[in-house]
C-alpha angles and dihedrals in degrees: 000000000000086000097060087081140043122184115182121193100255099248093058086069082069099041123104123150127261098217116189086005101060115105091224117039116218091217088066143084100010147059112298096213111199109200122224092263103055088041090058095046076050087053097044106037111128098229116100096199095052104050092057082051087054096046093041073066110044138083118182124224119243110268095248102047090038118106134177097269095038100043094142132339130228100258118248133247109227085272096051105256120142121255093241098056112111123219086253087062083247119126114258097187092064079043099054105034108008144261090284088070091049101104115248083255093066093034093061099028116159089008114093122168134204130199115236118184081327100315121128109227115192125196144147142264110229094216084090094084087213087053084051093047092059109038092043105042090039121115092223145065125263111265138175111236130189119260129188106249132261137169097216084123107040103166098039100121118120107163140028136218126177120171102180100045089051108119145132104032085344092057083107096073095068078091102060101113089050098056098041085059088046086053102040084046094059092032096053092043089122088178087065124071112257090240090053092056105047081055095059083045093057090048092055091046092047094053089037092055090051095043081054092040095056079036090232087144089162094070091052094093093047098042090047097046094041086058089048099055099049118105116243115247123231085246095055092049083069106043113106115238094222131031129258089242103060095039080057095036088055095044095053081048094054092044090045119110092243093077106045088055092061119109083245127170110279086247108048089046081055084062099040088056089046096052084048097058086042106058097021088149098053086118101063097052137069119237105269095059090046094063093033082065091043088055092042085057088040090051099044091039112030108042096082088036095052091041091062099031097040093161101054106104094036095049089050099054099030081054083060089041091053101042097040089049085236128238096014114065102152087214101065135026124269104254099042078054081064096045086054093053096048096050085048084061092047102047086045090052098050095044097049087052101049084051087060102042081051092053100032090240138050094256119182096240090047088056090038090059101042094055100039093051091048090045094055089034087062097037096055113026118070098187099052075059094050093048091053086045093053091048092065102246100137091060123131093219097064095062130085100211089062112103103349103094090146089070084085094070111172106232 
């Protein structure tokens, strides 16, 4: 039974949410689902009053686009707060009527789960910025522990790995277990640069995407294993993970006009503005000076701030490669899961960046809010997604790691 075990990421046994006091409210700014059940309890609840209360706030979802989790949704005020949402940024709704009307989506928020081999595997979304707080500023790496379990959250599964039931074209995924620990092993190297690292990264998911391509998904232990033993060269440790192109590509994307008329969360308006005051003159440079730029910024602003934080940039990206079951999301191939990734590092960076050169230091709410803001922006708008799509920033072609495995050149 999925339900006989609970493992929760190690940061969520210190989370608890900050309520009034937190700087982005998570009732804001996006689509408040409401699942079958708790629409039902809604439905069915006694008073009167508050079920009037309840329908004055709903708005149901068309039959045929309508699923169990997103049976209806709280209706919006003109700046996209939900209905619900007090004046004191508290939640009248659980005020009114109770916790057990809350949906199942603001019950568990930031929590998500995912099933693995039958064990449930709890972890966290940073675009809580508490969430974020506590992954990103922590000493140590990003682990799964064992909780007792508990069904507080009973329709929190999100994805679904099983590694003895993999055959046919899926056959590959009975490797699953193996691969995560090859990727967690490269990604929590804390000796190497985190560059360094995404670019081995690249190199494993690269092999890993051919091997499942030619469908020789018995080679893929010994190939993988083979990439994360070798020793990295002097030449890879300066290789950058991802090419200038696509760092400048990215940063001309984020300054354009598309994405500041988007209906964007307020704070993540807030860092796009910053990133645009920060680099005004990105017109008139290449590429490489325009990531030359981006370094020099990096250099004055990041090196006391990534003394004290080491872990930033790797807890931000292990916590994606945790909750996406990378690189095996059923739903994309392996090595546009890496693109992904990588985008997810450059965003982060230039936007981090952008924050410090704002402030005139890298400060930890200003980091907080950079990557939090970016992390909920992505999850929940599917045209700030599409934009970035259309600007071409999934193709092959743009990343350094495509195509250049001998860069790993055992010495």
């Amino acid at each position: 039974m999925a339900n006989e075990k609970l493992l929760s990421i190690n940061y969520l046994k210190h989370f608890q949410c900050l309520g009034s006091e937190c700087e982005d409210n998570c009732c804001s700014g996006w689509d408040v689902h409401v699942d079958h059940d708790t629409l039902e309890r809604m439905h069915e609840c006694p008073d009167a009053e508050l079920r009037a209360y309840f329908e004055e706030h709903l708005q149901l979802e068309a039959p045929h686009t309508s699923c169990p989790a997103r049976a209806a949704r709280f209706t919006l005020t003109a700046d996209r707060r939900c209905g619900f949402l007090g004046e004191d940024k508290l939640c009248q709704l659980q005020q009114r009527a109770g916790p057990e009307y809350l949906p199942c989506l603001c019950s568990r928020y930031p929590r998500e789960e995912n099933i693995v081999d039958g064990v449930r595997e709890r972890n966290a979304t940073l675009g809580c910025p508490e969430t974020a707080r506590l992954a990103l500023l922590g000493q140590g790496a990003l682990t799964f522990e064992e909780e007792g379990v508990e069904d507080r959250w009973p329709q929190m599964m999100h994805r679904e790995q099983d590694s003895a039931g993999a055959s046919g074209a899926k056959a590959y995924r009975a490797h699953f277990s193996m691969v995560r620990a090859l990727v967690l092993q490269i990604m929590q190297n804390s000796k190497r640069p985190i560059e360094t690292r995404i670019f081995r990264l690249g190199e494993l998911c690269h092999t890993l995407h051919d091997l499942i391509e030619q469908s020789r998904f018995g080679d893929i232990p010994a190939r993988l294993q083979a990439i994360a033993r070798r020793r990295v060269s002097w030449f890879a440790q300066r290789k950058k993970a991802v090419a200038d192109e696509v760092v400048a590509h990215t940063l001309q994307c984020l300054c354009g006009f598309e994405l500041m008329e988007l209906p964007l969360p307020l704070r993540y308006h807030k860092s796009l503005a910053q990133v645009r005051r920060a680099f005004s003159d990105i017109v008139t440079l290449t590429p490489v000076e325009i990531v030359s730029t981006l370094e020099r910024a990096e250099h004055k602003y990041a090196r006391t701030f990534l003394r004290r934080y080491p872990r930033f940039y790797e807890n931000y990206l292990v916590n994606l490669i945790l909750k996406q079951l990378f690189p095996f999301d059923e739903q994309r191939p392996v090595w546009e899961q890496f693109q992904e990734l990588a985008v997810h590092y450059v965003l982060g960076r230039i936007q981090l960046i952008a924050s410090a050169m704002s402030d005139g230091d890298f400060q930890p709410q200003g980091a907080i809010g950079a990557i939090s803001s970016l992390t909920r922006t992505w999850g929940a708008n599917s045209e700030f997604r599409k934009i970035l799509g259309q600007a071409g920033l999934v193709k092959a072609e743009f990343y350094a790691g495509q195509g250049v495995p001998c860069a790993f050149i055992s010495t």
